[in-house]
Each structure stands twice: as C-alpha cells, then as structure tokens.
Backbone as CSV, one residue per row, in Angstrom:
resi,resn,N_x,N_y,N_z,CA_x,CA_y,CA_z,C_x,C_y,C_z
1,UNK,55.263,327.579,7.486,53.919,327.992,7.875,53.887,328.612,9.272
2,UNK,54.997,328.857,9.835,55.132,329.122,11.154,54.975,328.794,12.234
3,UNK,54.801,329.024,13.651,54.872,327.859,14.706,53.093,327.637,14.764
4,UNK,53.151,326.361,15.411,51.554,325.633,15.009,50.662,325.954,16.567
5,UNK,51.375,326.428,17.257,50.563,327.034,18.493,50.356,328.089,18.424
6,UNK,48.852,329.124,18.774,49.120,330.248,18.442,48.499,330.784,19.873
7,UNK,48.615,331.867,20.256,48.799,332.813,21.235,47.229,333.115,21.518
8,UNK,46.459,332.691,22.341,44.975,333.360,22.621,44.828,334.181,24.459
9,UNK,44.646,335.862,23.640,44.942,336.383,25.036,43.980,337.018,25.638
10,UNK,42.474,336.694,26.062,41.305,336.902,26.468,41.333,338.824,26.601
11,UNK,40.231,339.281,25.993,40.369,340.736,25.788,39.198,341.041,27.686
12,UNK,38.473,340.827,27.439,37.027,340.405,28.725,36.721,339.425,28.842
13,UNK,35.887,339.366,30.356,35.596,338.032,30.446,34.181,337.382,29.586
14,UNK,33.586,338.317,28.816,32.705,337.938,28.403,32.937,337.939,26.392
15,UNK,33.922,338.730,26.017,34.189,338.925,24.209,35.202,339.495,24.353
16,UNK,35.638,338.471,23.245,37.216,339.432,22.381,38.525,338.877,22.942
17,UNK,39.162,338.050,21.971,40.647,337.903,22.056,41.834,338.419,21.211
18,UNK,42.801,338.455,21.774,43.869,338.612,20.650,44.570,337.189,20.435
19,UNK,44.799,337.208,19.097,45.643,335.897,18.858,47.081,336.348,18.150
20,UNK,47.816,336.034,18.612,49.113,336.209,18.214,50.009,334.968,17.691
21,UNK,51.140,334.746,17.252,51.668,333.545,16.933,51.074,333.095,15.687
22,UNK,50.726,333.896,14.814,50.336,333.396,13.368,50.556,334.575,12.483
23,UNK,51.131,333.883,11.220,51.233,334.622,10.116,50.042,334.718,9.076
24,UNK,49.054,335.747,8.974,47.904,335.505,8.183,48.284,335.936,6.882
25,UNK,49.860,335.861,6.405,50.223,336.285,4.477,50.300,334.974,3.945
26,UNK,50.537,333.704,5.227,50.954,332.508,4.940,49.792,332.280,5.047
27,UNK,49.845,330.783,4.220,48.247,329.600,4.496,48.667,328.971,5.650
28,UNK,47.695,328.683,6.742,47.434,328.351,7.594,47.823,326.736,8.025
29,UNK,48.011,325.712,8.629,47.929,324.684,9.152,46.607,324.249,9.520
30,UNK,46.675,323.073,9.254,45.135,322.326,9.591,45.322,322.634,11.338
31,UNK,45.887,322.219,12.247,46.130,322.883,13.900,46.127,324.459,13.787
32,UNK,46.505,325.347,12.670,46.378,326.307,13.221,44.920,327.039,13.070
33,UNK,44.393,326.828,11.783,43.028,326.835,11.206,41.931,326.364,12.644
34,UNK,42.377,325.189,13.397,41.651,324.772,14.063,41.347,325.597,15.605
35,UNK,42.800,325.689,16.069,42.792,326.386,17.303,42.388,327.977,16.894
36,UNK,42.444,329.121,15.842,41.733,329.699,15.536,40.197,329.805,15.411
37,UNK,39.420,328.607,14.611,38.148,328.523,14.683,38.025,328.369,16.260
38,UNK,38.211,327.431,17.155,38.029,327.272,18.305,37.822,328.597,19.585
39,UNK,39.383,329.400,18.768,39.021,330.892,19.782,38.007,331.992,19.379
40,UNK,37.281,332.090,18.121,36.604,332.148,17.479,35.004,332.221,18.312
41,UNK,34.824,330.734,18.480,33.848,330.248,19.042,33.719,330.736,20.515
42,UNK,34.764,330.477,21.180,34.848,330.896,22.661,34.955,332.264,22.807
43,UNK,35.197,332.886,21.904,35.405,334.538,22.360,34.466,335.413,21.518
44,UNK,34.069,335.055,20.701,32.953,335.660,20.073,33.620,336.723,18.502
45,UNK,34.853,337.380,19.206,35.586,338.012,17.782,36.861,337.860,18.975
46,UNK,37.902,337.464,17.555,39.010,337.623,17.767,39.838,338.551,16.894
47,UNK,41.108,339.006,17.504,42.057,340.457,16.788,43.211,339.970,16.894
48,UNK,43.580,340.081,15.170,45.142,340.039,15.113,45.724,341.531,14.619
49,UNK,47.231,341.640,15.033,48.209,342.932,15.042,48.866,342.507,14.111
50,UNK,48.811,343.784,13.157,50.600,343.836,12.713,50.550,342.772,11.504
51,UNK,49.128,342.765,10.678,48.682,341.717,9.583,48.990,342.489,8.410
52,UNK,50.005,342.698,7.810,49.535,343.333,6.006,48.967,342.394,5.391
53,UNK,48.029,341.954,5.005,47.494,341.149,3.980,46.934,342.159,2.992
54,UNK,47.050,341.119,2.076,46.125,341.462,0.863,45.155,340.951,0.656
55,UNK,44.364,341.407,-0.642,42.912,341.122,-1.013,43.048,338.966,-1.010
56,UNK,43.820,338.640,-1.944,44.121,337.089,-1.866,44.271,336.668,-0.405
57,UNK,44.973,337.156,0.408,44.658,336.708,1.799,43.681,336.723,2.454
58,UNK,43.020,337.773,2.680,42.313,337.896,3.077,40.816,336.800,3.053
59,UNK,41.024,336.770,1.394,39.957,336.016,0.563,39.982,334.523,1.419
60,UNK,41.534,333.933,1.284,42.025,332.601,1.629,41.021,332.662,3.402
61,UNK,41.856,333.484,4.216,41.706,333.525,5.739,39.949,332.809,5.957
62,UNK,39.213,334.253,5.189,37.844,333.880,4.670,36.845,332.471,4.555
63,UNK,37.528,331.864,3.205,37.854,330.237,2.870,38.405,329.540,3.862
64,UNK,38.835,329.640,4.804,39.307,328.203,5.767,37.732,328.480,6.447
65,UNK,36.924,329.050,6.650,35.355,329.083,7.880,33.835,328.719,6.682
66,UNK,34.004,329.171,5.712,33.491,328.556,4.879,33.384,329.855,3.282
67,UNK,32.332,329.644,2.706,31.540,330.413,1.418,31.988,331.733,1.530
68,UNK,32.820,332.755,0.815,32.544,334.085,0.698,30.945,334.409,0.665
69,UNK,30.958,335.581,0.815,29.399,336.039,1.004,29.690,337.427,-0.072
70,UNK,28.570,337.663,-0.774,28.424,338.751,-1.205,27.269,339.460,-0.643
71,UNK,27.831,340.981,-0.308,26.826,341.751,0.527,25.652,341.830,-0.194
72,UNK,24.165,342.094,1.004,22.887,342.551,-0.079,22.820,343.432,-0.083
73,UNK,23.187,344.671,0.305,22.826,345.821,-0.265,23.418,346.602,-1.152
74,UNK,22.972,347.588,-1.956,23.420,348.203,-3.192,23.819,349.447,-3.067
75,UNK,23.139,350.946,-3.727,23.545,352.426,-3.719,23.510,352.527,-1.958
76,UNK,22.073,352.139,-2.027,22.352,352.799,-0.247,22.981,352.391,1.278
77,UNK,24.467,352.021,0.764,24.710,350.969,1.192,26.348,352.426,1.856
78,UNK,26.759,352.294,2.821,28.043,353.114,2.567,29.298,352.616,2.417
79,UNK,29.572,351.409,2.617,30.678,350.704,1.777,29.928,350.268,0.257
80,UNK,31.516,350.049,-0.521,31.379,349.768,-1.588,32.525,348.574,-2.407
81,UNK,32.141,347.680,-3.203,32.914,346.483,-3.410,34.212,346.936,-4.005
82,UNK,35.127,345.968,-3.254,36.587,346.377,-4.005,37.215,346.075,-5.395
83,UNK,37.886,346.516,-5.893,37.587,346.278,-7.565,38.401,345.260,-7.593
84,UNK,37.294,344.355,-8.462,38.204,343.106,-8.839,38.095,341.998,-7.631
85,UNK,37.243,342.564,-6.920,36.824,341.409,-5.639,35.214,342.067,-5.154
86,UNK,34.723,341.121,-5.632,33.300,341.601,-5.441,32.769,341.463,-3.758
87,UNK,33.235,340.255,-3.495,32.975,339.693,-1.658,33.575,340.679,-0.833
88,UNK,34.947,341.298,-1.380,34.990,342.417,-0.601,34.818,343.807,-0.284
89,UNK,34.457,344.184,0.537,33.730,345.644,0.770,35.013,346.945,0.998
90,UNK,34.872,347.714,0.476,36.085,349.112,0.733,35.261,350.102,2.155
91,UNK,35.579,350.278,2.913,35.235,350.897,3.579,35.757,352.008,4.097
92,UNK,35.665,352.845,3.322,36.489,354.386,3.257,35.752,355.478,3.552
93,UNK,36.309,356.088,4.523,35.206,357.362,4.970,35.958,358.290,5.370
94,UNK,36.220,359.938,5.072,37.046,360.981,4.709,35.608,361.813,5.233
95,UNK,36.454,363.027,4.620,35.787,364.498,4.898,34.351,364.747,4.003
96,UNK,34.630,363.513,3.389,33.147,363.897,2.108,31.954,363.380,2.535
97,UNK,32.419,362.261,3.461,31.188,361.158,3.930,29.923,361.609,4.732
98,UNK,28.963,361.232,3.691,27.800,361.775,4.471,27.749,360.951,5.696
99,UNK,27.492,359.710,5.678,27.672,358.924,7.167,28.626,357.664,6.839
100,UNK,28.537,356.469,7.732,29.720,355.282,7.769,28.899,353.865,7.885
101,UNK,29.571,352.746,7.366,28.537,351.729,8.248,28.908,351.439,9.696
102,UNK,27.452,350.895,10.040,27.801,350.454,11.059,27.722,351.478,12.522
103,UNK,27.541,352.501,12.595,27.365,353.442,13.625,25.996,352.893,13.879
104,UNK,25.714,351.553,14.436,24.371,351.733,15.384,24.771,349.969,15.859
105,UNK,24.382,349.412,16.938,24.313,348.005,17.501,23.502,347.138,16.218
106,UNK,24.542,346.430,15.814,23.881,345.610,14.771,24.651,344.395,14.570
107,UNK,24.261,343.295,13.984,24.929,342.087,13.662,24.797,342.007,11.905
108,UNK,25.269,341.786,11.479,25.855,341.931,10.214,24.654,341.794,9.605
109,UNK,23.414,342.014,8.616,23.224,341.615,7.614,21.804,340.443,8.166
110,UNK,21.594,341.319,9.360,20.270,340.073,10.160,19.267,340.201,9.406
111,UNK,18.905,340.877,8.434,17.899,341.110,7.514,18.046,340.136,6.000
112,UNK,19.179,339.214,6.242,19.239,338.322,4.825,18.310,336.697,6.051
113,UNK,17.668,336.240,5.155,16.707,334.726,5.313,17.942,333.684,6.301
114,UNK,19.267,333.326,5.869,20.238,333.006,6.555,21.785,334.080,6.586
115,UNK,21.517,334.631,7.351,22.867,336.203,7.362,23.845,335.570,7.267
116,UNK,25.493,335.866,6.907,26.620,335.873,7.151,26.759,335.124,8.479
117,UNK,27.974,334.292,8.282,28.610,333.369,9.912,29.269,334.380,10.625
118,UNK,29.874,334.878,9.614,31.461,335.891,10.261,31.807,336.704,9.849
119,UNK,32.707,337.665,9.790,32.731,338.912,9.198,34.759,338.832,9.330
120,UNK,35.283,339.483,8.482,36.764,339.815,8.590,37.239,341.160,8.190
121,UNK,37.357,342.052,8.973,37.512,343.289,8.589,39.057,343.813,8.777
122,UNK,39.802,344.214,8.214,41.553,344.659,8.222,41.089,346.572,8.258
123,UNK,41.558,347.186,8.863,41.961,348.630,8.774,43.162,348.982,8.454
124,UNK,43.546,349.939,7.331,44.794,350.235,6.904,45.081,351.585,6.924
125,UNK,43.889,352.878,6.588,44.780,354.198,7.491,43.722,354.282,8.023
126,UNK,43.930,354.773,9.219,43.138,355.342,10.500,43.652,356.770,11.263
127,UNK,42.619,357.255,11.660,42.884,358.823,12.221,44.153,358.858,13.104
128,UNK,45.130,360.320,12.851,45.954,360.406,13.041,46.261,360.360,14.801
129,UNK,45.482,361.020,15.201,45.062,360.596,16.652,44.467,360.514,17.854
130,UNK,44.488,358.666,16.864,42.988,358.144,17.448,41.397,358.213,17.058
131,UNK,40.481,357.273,17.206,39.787,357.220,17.065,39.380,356.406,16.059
132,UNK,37.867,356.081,15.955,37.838,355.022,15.190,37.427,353.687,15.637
133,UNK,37.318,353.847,17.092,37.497,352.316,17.526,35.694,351.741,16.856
134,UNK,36.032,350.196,17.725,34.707,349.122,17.188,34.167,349.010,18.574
135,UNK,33.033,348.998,18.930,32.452,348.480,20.089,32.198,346.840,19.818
136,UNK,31.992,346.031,20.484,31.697,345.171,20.332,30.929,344.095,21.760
137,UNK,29.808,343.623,21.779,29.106,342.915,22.939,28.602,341.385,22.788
138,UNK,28.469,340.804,23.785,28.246,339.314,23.806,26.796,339.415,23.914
139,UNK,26.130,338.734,22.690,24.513,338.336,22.739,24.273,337.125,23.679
140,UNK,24.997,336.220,24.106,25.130,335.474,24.854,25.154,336.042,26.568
141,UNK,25.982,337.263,26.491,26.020,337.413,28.342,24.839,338.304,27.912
142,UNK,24.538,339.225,27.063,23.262,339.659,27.502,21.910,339.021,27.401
143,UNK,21.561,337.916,26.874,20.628,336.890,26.784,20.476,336.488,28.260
144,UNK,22.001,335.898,28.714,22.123,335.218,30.595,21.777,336.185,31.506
145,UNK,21.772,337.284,31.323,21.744,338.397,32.237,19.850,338.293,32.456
146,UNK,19.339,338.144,31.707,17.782,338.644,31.388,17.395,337.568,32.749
147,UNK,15.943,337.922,33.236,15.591,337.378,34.494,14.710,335.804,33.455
148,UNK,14.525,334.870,34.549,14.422,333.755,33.886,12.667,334.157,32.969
149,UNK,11.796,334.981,33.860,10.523,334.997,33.242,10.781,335.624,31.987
150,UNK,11.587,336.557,31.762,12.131,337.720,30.446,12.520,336.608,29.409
151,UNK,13.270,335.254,29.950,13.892,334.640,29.018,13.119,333.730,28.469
152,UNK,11.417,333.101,29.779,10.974,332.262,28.916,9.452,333.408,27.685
153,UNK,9.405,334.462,28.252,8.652,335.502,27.243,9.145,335.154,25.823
154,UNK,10.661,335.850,26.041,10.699,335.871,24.435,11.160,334.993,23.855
155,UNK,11.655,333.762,24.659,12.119,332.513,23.530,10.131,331.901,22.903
156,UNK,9.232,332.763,23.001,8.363,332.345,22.087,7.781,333.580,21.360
157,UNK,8.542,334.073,20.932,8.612,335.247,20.020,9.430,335.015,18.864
158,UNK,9.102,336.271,17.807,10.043,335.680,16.402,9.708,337.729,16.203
159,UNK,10.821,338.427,15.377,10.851,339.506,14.965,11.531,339.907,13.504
160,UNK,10.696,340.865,12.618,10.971,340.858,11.623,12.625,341.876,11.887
161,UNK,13.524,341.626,10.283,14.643,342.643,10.376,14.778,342.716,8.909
162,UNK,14.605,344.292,8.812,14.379,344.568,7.610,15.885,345.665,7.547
163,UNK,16.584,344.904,5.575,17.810,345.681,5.590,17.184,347.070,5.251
164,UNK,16.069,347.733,4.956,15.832,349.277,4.354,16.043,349.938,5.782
165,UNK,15.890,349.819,7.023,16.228,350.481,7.918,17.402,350.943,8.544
166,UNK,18.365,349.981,7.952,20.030,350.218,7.943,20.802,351.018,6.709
167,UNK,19.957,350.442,5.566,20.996,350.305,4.533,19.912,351.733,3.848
168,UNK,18.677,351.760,3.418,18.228,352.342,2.177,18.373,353.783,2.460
169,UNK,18.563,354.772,2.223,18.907,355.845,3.073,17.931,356.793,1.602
170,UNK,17.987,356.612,0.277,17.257,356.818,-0.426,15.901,356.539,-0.830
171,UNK,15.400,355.107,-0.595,14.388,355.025,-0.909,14.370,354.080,-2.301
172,UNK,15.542,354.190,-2.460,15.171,353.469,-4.042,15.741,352.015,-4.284
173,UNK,16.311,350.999,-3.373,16.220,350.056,-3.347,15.728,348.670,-2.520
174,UNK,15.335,348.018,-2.958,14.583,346.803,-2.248,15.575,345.714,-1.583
175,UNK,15.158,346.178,-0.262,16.300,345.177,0.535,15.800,344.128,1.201
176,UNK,16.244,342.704,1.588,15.520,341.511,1.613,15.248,342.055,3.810
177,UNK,14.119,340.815,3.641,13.369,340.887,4.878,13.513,339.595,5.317
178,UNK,13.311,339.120,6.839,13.453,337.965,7.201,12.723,338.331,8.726
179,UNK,12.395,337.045,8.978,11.895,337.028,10.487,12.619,335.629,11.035
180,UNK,13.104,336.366,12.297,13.972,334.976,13.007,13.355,335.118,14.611
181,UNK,13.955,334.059,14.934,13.421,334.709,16.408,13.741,335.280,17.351
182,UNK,13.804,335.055,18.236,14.201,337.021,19.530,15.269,335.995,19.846
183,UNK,14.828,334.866,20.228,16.027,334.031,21.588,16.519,332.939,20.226
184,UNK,17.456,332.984,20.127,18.339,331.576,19.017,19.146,330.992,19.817
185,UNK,19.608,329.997,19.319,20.815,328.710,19.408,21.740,328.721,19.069
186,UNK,23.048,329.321,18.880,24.272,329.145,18.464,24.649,327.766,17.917
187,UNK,24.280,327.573,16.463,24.996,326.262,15.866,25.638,325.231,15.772
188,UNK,26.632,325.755,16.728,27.885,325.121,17.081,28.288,324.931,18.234
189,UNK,27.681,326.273,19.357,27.997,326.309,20.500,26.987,325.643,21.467
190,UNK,25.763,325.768,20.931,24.728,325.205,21.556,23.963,326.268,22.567
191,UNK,25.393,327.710,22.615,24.020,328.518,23.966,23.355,329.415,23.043
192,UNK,22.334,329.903,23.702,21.377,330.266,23.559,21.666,331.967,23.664
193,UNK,20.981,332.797,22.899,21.599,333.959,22.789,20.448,335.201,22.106
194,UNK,20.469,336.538,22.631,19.428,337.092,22.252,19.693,337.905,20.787
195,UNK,18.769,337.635,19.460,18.691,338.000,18.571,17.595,338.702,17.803
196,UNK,18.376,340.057,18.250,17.383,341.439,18.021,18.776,342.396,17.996
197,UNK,18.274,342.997,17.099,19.555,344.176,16.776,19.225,345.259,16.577
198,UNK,19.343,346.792,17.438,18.746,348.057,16.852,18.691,348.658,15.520
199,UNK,19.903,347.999,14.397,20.366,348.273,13.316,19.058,347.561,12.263
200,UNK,18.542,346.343,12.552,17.677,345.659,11.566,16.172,345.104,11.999
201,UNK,16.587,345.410,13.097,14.946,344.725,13.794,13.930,345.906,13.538
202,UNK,12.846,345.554,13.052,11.750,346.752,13.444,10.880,346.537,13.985
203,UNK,10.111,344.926,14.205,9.011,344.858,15.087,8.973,343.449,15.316
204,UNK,8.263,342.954,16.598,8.019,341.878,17.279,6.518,341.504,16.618
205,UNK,7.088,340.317,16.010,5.676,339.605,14.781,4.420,339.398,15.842
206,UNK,4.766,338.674,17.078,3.434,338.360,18.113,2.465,339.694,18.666
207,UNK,3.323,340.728,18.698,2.677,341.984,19.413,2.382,343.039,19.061
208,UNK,1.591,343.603,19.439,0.783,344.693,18.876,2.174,345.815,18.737
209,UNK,1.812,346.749,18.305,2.947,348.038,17.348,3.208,348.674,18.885
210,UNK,2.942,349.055,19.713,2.926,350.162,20.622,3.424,348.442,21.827
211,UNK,3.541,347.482,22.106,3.842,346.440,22.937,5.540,346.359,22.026
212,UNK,5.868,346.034,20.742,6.619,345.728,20.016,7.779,346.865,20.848
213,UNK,7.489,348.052,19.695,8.082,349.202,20.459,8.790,349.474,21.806
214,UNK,7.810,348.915,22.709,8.444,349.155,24.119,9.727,347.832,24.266
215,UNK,8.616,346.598,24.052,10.117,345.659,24.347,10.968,345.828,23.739
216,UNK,11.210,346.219,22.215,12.783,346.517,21.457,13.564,347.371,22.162
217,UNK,12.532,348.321,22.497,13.777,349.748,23.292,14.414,349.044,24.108
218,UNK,13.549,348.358,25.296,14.086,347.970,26.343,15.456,346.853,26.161
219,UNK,14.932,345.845,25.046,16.472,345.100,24.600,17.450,345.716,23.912
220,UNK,16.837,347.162,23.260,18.320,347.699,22.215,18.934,348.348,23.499
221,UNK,18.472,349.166,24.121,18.960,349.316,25.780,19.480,348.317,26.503
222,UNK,19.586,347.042,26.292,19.839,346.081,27.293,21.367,345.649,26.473
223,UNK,21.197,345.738,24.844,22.373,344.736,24.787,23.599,345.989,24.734
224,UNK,22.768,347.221,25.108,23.939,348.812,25.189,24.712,348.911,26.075
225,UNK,24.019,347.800,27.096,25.142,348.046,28.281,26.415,347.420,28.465
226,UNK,27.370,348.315,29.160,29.128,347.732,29.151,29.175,346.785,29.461
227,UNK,28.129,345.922,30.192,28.519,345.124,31.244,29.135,343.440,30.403
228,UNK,28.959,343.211,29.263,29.090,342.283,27.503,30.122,343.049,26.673
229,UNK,29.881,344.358,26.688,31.207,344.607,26.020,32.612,345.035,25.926
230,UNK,32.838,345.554,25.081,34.349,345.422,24.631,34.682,346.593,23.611
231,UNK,35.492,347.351,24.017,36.346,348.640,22.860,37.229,348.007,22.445
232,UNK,37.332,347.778,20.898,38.552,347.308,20.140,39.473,348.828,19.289
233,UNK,40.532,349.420,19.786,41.358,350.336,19.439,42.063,349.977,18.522
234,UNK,41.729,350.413,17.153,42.285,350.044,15.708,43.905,350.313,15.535
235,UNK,45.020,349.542,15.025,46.054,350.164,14.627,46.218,349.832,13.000
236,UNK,47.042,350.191,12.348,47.193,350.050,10.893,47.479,348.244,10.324
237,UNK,46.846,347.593,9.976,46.995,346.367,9.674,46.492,345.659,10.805
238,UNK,45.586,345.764,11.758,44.853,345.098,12.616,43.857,344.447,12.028
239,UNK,43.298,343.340,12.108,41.968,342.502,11.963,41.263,342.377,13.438
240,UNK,39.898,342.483,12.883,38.920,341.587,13.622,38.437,340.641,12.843
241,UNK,37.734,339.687,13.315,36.955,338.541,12.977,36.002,338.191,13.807
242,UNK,34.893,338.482,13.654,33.929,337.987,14.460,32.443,336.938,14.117
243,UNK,32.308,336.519,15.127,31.079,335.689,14.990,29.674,336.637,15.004
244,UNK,29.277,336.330,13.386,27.856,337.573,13.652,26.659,336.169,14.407
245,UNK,26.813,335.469,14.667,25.789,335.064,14.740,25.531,335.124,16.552
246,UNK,26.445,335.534,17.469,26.579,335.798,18.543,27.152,336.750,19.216
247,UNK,27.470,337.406,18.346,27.840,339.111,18.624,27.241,340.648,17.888
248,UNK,27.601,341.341,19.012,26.843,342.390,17.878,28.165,343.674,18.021
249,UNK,28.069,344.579,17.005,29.031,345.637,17.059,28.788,346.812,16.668
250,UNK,29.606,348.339,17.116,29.285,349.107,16.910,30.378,350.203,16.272
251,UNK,30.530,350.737,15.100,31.040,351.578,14.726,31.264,353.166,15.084
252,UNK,32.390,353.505,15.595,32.382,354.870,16.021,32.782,355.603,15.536
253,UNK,32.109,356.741,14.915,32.769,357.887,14.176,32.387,359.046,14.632
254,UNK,34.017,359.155,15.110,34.350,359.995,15.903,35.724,360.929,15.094
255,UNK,36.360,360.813,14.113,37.214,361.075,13.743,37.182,362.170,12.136
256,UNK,35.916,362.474,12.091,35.627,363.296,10.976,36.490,364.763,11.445
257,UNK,36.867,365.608,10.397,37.488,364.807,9.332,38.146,363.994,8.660
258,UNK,38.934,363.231,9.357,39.863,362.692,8.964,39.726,361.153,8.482
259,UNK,40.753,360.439,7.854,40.421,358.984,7.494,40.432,357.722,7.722
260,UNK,39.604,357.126,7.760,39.598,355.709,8.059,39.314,354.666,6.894
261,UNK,40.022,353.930,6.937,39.918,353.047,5.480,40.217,351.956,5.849
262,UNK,39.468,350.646,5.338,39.644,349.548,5.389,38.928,348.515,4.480
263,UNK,39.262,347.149,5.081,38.547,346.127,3.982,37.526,345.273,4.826
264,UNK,36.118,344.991,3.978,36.273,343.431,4.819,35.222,342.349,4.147
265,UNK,35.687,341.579,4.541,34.957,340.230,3.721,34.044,339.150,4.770
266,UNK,32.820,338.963,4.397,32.153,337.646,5.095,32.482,336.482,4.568
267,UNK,31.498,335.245,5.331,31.617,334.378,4.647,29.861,334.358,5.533
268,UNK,29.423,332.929,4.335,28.124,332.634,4.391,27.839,331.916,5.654
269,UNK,26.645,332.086,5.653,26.012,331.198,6.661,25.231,329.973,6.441
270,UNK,25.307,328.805,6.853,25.313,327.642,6.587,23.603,327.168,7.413
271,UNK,23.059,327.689,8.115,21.916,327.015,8.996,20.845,328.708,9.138
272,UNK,19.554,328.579,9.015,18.318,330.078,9.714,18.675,329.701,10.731
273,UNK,18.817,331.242,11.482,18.437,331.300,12.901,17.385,330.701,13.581
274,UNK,17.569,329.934,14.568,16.256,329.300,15.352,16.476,328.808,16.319
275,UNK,15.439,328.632,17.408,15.746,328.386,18.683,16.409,326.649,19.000
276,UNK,17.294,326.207,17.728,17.835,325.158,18.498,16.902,323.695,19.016
C-alpha cells in the first residue's frame, strides 16, 4: 500500500497543497486516508502529480470521504457523464465547444438544497503549450478579511442560488433552487466562511433587487481578489480535490483551440449550509 506518511507541501498561505508520497491506483491505508482528509481540511484543495487512475479509482479515492454524488444538471450542462459511470463527469472541450464549465467563481453545485462536500477532478490531455490552469480561493480568508460591521451585516442574511444561471444556457430545463446563507460554518472545521458565489447566487432574500445587486457585486469582487488565491498549472494525470464547501474555483479557457480533457467525480454532502 506504500509508505503510510505522505508528503503535504503548502501551495499559499491561505489554499492549496500538494501531497506526494501516495499511490492513488492502490487502496489507501486507514493513516493514509486520514492524514489526506486532514490536509484536505487545512488547505481547502489538495493536488496530486503523476496519478494515472482510472474510472474504479477514482470512484474508490471518492468512497474513502463519503456518497458519490450524481450531478443536477442535464442538456445544459457542458460536461457530460462518463459511460458506464454515471457519478462521473467527461469534461472535454476542443475546437467545437461552444463554452466549458466552470469559467466563472463558483463552488460546485450551490444551487442543490445540500451541494456536494468535494469534488475530484484528474486531467489527462491538456493544451500543448500551456494553459488551462484552475484558479482557486479561500472563502474563509475572504470572509476574515471583511471589516467586523460587513461581517456582523451579513451573517443575518440568507441568498437564493439558482442552478439555471450557470447551467441552463437553453431554457429548457428545470434546475433545483436553494437558499443558504451569505456567512456559513464549515462542518468540520468550525470557521466561518463567506457563501455567495458569482456562478449561482442571484439575489439577497432580505433586500430589495437594486440593494441585493450592489452587495453581490461588491462580494463577487471581493472573493476575485489574489489576495485567497491560488493558480493550479495542470499536467497530464494531475488531480485536484477540493473542499466545495469552503472554496471556490475558477476555470480558464484560454487554450481554444486546442484540448483539454478530463474526469471528475463528487461526493455528497452530508449537513445544509448554515451559520453553525
């Protein structure tokens, strides 16, 4: 199963590690499973190199954090399920692609009643050179950053996130709605973290349409800044794994024409968002 310590090498001081010292074709160790979830938690997404897995691995990796998840959205959706594995998503985008997921600050799927815990995504060809990368930011340092009056405003707020603003691009399917609140609790971690995403949020339930409006800009602007995030530079068999419930990420496509292809699988989420 390979050696039972594994390698955690802080990417920023605020998100993103690499973990090295593990084989993800093999099943895992109860210590290694553990000190993984652990860097997980503390870093918000972690990246392994140099992973060929397959669909069964992947699936397994998945299964040690909890429930596969099957995505909610359907046609208007730009990934599509891999055959013969429904939980997982193909994410292939070439010269034909009208657009990609994920090109906007979003947390996975904030528009399902309880979203996805985590997300596991593998890339296998990527542009010849370069490009492609993942943005990725801490909802946590940008929550701490906010001035204390900003923080006690919106921890009494709640905002709807609707998937038709991400996903429906046609019009013709019904995507689920949820309202959570602006400021949440991390489950596990206990901090407190701002949850609003430019990708799914559309309005602040307490405030009038033209009040709503202004504060979203000002937070989809707030969680834009470098000062939380992190560029993850894709190579062929790289993973991320991240915590959606305290991170948010951004897809860059930058590499048209050319291809980027990959996989990736959630797993469920176990608790609604709420202020803890």
């Amino acid at each position: 199963m390979g050696a039972e310590k594994i390698i955690v090498t802080p990417c920023t001081p605020h998100v993103g590690a690499e973990i090295g010292g593990v084989d993800l074709t093999k099943p895992l160790s109860d210590s290694q499973r553990a000190q993984v979830h652990d860097a997980f938690l503390k870093h918000g997404v972690v990246f392994f190199r140099e992973q060929d897995i397959g669909f069964e691995d992947q699936m397994r990796l998945a299964g040690y954090f909890g429930h596969v998840h099957i995505h909610v959205g359907g046609e208007g959706t730009a990934s599509k399920p891999a055959p013969g594995f429904p939980a997982i998503r193909a994410q292939h985008f070439d010269k034909n692609s009208k657009r990609i997921s994920g090109e906007v600050w979003h947390s996975d799927q904030s528009c399902a009643d309880i979203p996805p815990d985590g997300s596991i995504l593998i890339q296998k060809i990527l542009p010849p050179d370069g490009g492609g990368d993942t943005l990725f930011a801490s909802a946590y340092a940008a929550y701490e950053a906010l001035s204390p009056a900003m923080k006690a405003f919106l921890e009494t707020l709640t905002a709807e996130h609707d998937g038709a603003k991400l996903f429906d691009k046609a019009g013709t399917t019904v995507y689920p709605k949820a309202v959570h609140p602006v400021v949440t609790t991390h489950p596990e971690t206990g901090r407190k973290l701002l949850f609003v995403n430019a990708g799914f949020t559309t309005r602040v339930v307490e405030l009038a349409r033209d009040e709503s409006d202004a504060l979203l800009k000002h937070l989809f602007d707030h969680i834009a800044k470098p000062h939380w995030q992190m560029r993850f530079r894709w190579r062929p068999n790289s993973i991320a794994f991240w915590d959606n419930r305290c991170t948010q990420h951004f897809a860059i496509w930058d590499y048209w024409p050319n291809v980027r292809s990959g996989y990736r699988v959630q797993f469920e989420g176990t608790v609604r968002p709420s202020r803890g």
